[in-house]
C-alpha positions, 0 to 999 in steps of 0.5 A: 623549553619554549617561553610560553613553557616557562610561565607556568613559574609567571609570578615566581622571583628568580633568587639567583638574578644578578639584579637582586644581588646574585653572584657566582663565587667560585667554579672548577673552570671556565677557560672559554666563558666566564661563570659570571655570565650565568646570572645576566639578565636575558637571554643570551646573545650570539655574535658569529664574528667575534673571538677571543684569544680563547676561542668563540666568544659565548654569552655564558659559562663555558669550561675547557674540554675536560681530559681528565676524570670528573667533572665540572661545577660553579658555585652561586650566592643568591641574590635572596635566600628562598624555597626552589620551585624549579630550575632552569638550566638554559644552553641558549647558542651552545650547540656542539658544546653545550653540557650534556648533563647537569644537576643542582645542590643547595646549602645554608650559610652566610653571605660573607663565607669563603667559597673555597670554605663552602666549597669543602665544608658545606652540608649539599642537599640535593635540589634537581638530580643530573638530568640530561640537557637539550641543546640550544634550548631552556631545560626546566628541572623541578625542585626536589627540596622545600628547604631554604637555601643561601647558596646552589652548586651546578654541576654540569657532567663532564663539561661544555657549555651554559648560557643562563642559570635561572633559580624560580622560587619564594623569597624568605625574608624576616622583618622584626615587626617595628622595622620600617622597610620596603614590602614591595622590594623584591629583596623583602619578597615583593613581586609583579605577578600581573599587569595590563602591558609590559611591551617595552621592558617587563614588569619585574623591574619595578621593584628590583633593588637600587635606582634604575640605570637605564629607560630599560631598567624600568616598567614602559607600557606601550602608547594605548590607542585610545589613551587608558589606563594601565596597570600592574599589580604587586604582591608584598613581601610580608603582609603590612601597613603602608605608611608611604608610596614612592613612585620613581620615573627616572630615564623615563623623559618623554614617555612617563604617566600623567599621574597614577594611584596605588590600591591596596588589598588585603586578601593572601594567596589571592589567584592572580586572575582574580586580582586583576579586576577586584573591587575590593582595592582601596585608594592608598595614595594618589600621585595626580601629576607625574614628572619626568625622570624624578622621585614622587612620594605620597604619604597614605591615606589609608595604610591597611594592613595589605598584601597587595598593591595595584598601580594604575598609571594614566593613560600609559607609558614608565615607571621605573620603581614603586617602593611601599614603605611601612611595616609588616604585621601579623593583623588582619582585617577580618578581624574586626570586620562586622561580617568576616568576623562573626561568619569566622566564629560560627560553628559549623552547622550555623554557618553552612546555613548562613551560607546556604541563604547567599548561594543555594549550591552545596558544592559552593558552600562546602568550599566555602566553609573549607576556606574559613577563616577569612581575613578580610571582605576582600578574601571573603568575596572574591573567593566566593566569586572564584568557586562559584566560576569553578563550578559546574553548569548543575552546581549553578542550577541547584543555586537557581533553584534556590530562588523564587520566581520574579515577582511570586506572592509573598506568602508563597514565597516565604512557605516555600524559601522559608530561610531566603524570603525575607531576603528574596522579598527585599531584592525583588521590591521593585515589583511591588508597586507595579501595575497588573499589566505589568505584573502579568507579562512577567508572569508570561515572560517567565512561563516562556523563559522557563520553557526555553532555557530550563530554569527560571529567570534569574536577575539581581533584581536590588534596586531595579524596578518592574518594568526594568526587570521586564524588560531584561527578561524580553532581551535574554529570551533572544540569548542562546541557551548556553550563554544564558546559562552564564549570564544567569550565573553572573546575575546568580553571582551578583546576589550571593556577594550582595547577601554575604555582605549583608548578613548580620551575625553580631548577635551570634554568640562566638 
């Protein structure tokens, strides 16, 4: 199992990483290699010179040469108790010894319980069944189980050899709501699910628990050329309000930011690719000037509520933790958003409608309904965006198709867009003081463009003036016909944000 296999879990928290707290309590053997090893960080490592008075030395665990019938197995705590998406039981450098076979239980219970106890008592729900193992390689086993679990017994059949145990899942952590606590720990189920660089050390560090020990313990960029701006994004353990951002750069001497500041985004489950880039972050906290090996705190300007925080450090270098301190919460923004809320109460049919005047595809709109409730502009948004990149090219046309031509009579326009011209009217107000010679070439420029690509011109047009417009036009006649085609669709996607944002439904009843 190669690393590039194994980020299809990119975002997931390894629950049984010793940095989080993960230990193994208890195992049937390990004569040649400790159990404890299981949990370390990396992968491992292998040095052919070095023995113990055991044998080879190994980076893992590693039982004796079973004799006897049965089998061998170690008992773990994990670091956060959480749902196991996936397993991966990794036999790095065991080669004619690795084990052959291997499958995982889990099991509730609490921190403190003796392991013997756990070991004779405890109620075992299978997690992967035995499955056999390549050597010298990452086997990557799906979970079979939804439940939460404390506690994981390995069992390898009947013998040999593990490098690493890494335990891929969802962290579940309770908060009473007026407790004050870190959402962005990776104890309290904070995660990095994306950043611009992590070429020196990745970007789960930053919310590990404790102080960083080590400039590797942290977060480190490569030097950018030109000097920019990286970033990183993290997801909160549990939606809250953050009352105050801490920044901490310590062993990071001669290569920490010059300053940084924290967005925030309220917008759950939001696809990781939309987040990298969404305008709907607001500014959270401000560091303008960044020291060395030191702890910066900053109270919030606005505390959200969030579900996401977006760290941007200038122009590049380390961070070694970010803390978010506030408080969970069950509000949401939506709530009392003058556009989400009253979208969210309509009913059906009324809101397909409303819909339909932003985007013109039925595919879009279906999907669009199926979403409702939004919790926030943000989710509201940018979902429109990503259906709207999931779609297809006749799903794009049928939106076009929606749309009038630039600068079309106005009375034309309403008896044929009945419910979009006064919106349509209102983008295309830069045609209406312009000149008949001006007015004629767009008349001709769409003529040939719509003889060319098969569909007409399509711009958001707010704010742009005739002869702007013109000129765009002359310029994308020269495109080809298939990058025009998602040129439109990003001007296409361009008005549907600006009309869901400036739909007035107040007055609707709800």
């Amino acid at each position: 199992m190669s690393d590039r296999a194994l980020r299809a879990f990119h975002g997931l928290t390894d629950l049984a990483a010793a940095t989080l707290g993960g230990e193994v309590l208890l195992t049937s053997d390990d004569f040649f290699a400790p159990a404890e090893r299981l949990l370390a960080p990396g992968r491992a490592t292998f040095d052919p010179d070095r023995y113990t008075e055991h044998g080879k030395w190994m980076d893992g665990w590693e039982s004796r040469r079973r004799r006897v019938p049965g089998h061998d197995w170690c008992i773990v705590r994990l670091g956060v108790r959480g749902r196991i998406r996936a397993v991966d039981v990794d036999t790095d450098h065991f080669l004619g010894n690795h084990a052959p076979f291997a499958s995982v239980e889990g099991c509730v219970a609490d921190a403190d319980v003796d392991p013997v106890v756990l070991r004779d008592t405890a109620h075992w729900v299978p997690v992967v069944p035995a499955t056999a193992l390549d050597a010298g390689s990452r086997n990557l086993c799906a979970s079979r189980s939804d439940q939460v679990f404390t506690h994981l017994r390995l069992h390898i059949y009947p013998d040999g050899g593990v490098a690493r145990l890494r335990v891929y899942g969802d962290p579940e952590v309770q908060h009473p709501s007026e407790a004050l606590v870190d959402l962005a720990a990776a104890l309290s189920g904070g995660r990095a699910v994306a950043c611009s660089d992590a070429f020196f050390s990745p970007m789960e560090h930053l919310v590990a628990p404790g102080r960083s020990t080590y400039m590797g313990g942290g977060w480190e960029t490569r030097r950018s050329r030109p000097p920019g701006a990286d970033f990183i994004v993290v997801q909160l353990g549990t939606p809250g309000i953050v009352e105050q951002v801490v920044l901490e750069t310590h062993h990071f001497h001669g290569n920490h930011p010059q300053r940084a500041r924290v967005d925030g985004l309220y917008w759950p489950d939001a696809p990781i690719t939309a987040l990298v880039a969404d305008p709907g972050f607001a500014p959270v906290a401000a560091f303008h000037r960044l020291g060395p090996d030191a702890e910066h705190s900053r109270h919030t300007t606005s505390g959200g509520p969030y579900t996401h925080l977006r760290l941007r450090i200038e122009p590049d270098g380390g961070v070694s933790r970010l803390r978010a301190f506030g408080h969970p919460t069950t509000d949401t923004p939506g709530a009392r958003d003058p556009v989400v809320r009253p979208l969210n109460g309509l009913d059906e049919d009324r809101a397909r409608a409303e819909l339909t005047r932003c985007c013109g595809a039925t595919r879009w709109v279906a999907a669009m309904l199926a979403a409702r409730p939004f919790t926030s502009r943000p989710h509201l948004l940018g979902h429109a965006e990503h259906v709207w990149w999931h779609l297809g090219d006749g799903d794009w046309l049928e939106a076009f198709g929606h749309h009038p031509r630039i600068g079309a009579d106005v009375e034309a326009l309403r008896a044929r867009f009945p419910e979009t011209a006064e919106m349509s009217e209102a983008e295309q107000a830069g045609v209406r003081d312009a000149d008949s010679a001006t007015l004629t070439a767009l008349a001709e420029g769409n003529q040939a463009y719509s003889s060319r690509f098969g569909f007409d011109f399509i711009i958001c047009a707010t704010g742009a003036s005739a002869e702007q417009m013109l000129a765009r036009l002359r310029e994308r006649l020269e495109n080809r016909p298939d990058d025009e085609l998602r040129i439109a669709a990003a001007e296409q996607a361009k008005i549907t944000r600006l009309r869901l944002e400036s739909l007035d439904l107040l007055g609707e009843p709800q």
